[in-house]
C-alpha positions as CSV (number, residue, x, y, z in Angstrom):
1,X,77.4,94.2,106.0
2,X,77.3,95.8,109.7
3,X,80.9,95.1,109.9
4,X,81.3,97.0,106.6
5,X,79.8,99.9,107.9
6,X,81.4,100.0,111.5
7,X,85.2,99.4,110.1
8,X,84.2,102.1,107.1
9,X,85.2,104.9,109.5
10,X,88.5,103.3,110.0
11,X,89.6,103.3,106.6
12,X,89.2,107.4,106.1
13,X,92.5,109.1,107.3
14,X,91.5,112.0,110.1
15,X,93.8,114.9,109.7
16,X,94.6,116.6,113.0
17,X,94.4,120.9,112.8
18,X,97.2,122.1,114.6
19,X,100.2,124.3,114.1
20,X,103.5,123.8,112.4
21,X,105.9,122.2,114.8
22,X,103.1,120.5,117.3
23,X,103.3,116.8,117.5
24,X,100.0,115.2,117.7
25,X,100.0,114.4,121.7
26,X,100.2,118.2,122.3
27,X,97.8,119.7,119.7
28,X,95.2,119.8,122.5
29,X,96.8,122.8,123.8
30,X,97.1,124.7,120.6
31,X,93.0,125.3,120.1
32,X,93.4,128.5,117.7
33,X,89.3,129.0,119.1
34,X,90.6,130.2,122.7
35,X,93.8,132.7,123.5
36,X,97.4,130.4,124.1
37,X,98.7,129.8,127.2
38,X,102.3,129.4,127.2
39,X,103.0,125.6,128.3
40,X,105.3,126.6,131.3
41,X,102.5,129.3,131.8
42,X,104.5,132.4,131.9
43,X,101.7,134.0,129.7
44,X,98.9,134.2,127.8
45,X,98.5,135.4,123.9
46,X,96.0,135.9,121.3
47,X,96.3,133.0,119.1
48,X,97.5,134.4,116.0
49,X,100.7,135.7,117.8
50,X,101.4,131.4,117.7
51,X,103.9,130.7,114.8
52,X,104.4,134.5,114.3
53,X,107.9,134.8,114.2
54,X,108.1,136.8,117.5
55,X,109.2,134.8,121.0
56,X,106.2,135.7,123.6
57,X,107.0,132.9,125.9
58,X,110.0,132.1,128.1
59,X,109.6,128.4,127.2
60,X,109.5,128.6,123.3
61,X,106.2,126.8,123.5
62,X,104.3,129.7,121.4
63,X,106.8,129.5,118.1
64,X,107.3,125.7,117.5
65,X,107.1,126.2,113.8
66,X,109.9,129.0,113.6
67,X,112.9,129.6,115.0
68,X,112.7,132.7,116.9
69,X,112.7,131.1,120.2
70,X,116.3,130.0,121.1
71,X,115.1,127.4,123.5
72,X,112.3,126.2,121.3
73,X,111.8,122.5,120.1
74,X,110.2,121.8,116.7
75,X,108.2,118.1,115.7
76,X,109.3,116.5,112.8
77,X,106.3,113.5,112.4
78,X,108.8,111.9,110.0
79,X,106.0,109.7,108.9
80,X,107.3,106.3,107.8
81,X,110.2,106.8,110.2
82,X,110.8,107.6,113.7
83,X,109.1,111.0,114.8
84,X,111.4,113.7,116.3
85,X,112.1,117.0,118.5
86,X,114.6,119.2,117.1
87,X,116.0,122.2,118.8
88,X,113.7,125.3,116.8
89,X,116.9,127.0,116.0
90,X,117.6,124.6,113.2
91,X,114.1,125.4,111.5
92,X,114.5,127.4,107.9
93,X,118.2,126.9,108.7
94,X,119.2,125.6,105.0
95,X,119.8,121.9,106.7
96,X,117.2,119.1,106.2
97,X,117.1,118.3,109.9
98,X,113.7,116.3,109.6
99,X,113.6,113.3,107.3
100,X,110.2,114.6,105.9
101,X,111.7,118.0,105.8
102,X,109.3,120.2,107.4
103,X,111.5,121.8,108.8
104,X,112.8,123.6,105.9
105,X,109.5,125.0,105.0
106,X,110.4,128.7,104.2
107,X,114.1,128.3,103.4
108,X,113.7,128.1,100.0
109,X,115.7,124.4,100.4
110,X,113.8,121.4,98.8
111,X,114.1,118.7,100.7
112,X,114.3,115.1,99.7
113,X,111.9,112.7,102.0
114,X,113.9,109.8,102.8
115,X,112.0,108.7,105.8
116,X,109.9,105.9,104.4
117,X,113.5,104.6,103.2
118,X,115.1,104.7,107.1
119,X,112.3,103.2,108.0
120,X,112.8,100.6,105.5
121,X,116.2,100.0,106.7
122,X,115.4,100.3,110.4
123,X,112.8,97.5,109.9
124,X,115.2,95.4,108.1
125,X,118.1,96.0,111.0
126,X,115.4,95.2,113.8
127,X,113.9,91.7,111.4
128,X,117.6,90.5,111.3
129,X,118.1,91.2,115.5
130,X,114.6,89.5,115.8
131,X,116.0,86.6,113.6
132,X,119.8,86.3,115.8
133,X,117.7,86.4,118.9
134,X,115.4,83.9,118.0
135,X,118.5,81.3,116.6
136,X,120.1,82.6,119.6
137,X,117.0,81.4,122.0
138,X,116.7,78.2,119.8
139,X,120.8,77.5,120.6
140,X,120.1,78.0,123.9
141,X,117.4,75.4,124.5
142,X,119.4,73.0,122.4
143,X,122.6,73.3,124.8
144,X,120.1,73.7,127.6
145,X,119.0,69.9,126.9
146,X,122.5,68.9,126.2
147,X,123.4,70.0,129.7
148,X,120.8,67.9,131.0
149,X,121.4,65.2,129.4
150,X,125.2,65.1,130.2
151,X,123.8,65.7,133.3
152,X,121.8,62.9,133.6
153,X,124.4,61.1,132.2
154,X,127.0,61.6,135.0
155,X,124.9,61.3,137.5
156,X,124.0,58.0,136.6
157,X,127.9,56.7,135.9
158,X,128.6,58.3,139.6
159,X,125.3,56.0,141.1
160,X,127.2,52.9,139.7
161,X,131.1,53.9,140.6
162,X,129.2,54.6,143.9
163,X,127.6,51.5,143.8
164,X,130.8,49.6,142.8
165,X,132.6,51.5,145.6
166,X,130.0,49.9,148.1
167,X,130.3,46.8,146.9
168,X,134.1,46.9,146.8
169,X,133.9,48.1,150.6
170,X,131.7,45.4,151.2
171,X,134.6,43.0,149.5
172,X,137.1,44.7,151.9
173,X,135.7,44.3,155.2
């Protein structure tokens, strides 16, 4: 029953607040209870000017959920697949860029999710190299110990032809 109640925490899901665009390793810096500091730190904003359409810092780092920062980089968590950075530019841009699209939030575009489907097939691809390398491995030690036996093998004809050789010398002299 104690392990019950110490795993139950585990089991709820714990949603992360942060803007649109933020990956979860730097949501720490987007705390909408304190002004934003750009992440090269060119300048600081009031929070609500984050995600507001209008570029305050040179690094983009203030509008990672639109794209009106040129040099901007937007987080697709492409949960089931591989997460991703994509230049902002390409957010609301009519192209599904993120296999979750997220990034087509306001485009008016509905985007199919397909990422629990390439992360199907990735899994797949990497099972099947996982099963080559290990029949590739098992080859291996089976040629390993054939070379070792031959090995053994040789060494032991070239004992008797040296053997024989000694004896024949013997013979000679």
């Amino acid at each position: 029953m104690l392990l019950f109640l110490l795993l139950l925490p585990l089991c709820w899901a714990v949603e992360v607040k942060r803007p649109r665009g933020v990956s979860l390793t730097n949501h720490h810096f987007y705390d909408e209870s304190k002004p934003f500091t750009c992440l090269d730190g060119s300048a600081t904003i009031p929070f609500d000017q984050v995600n507001d359409d209008s570029c305050d810092c040179k690094d983009g780092s203030d509008e990672p959920g639109t794209a009106a920062c040129p040099n901007g980089s937007f987080h697709c968590t492409n949960t089931g697949y591989k997460a991703l950075y994509i230049s902002s530019r390409w957010v609301n841009d009519g192209v599904c860029d993120c296999c979750d699209g997220t990034d087509e939030y306001n485009s008016g575009i509905v985007c199919e999710n397909t990422c629990k489907e390439k992360g199907r097939k990735e899994r797949e691809t990497l099972q099947q190299m996982a099963e080559v390398t290990r029949e590739g491995f098992r080859l291996k030690k089976i040629l390993i110990e054939d070379w070792k036996k031959a090995r053994e093998e040789k060494q032991e004809k070239l004992a008797e032809l040296q053997a024989g050789k000694k004896s024949l010398e013997d013979q000679v002299e």
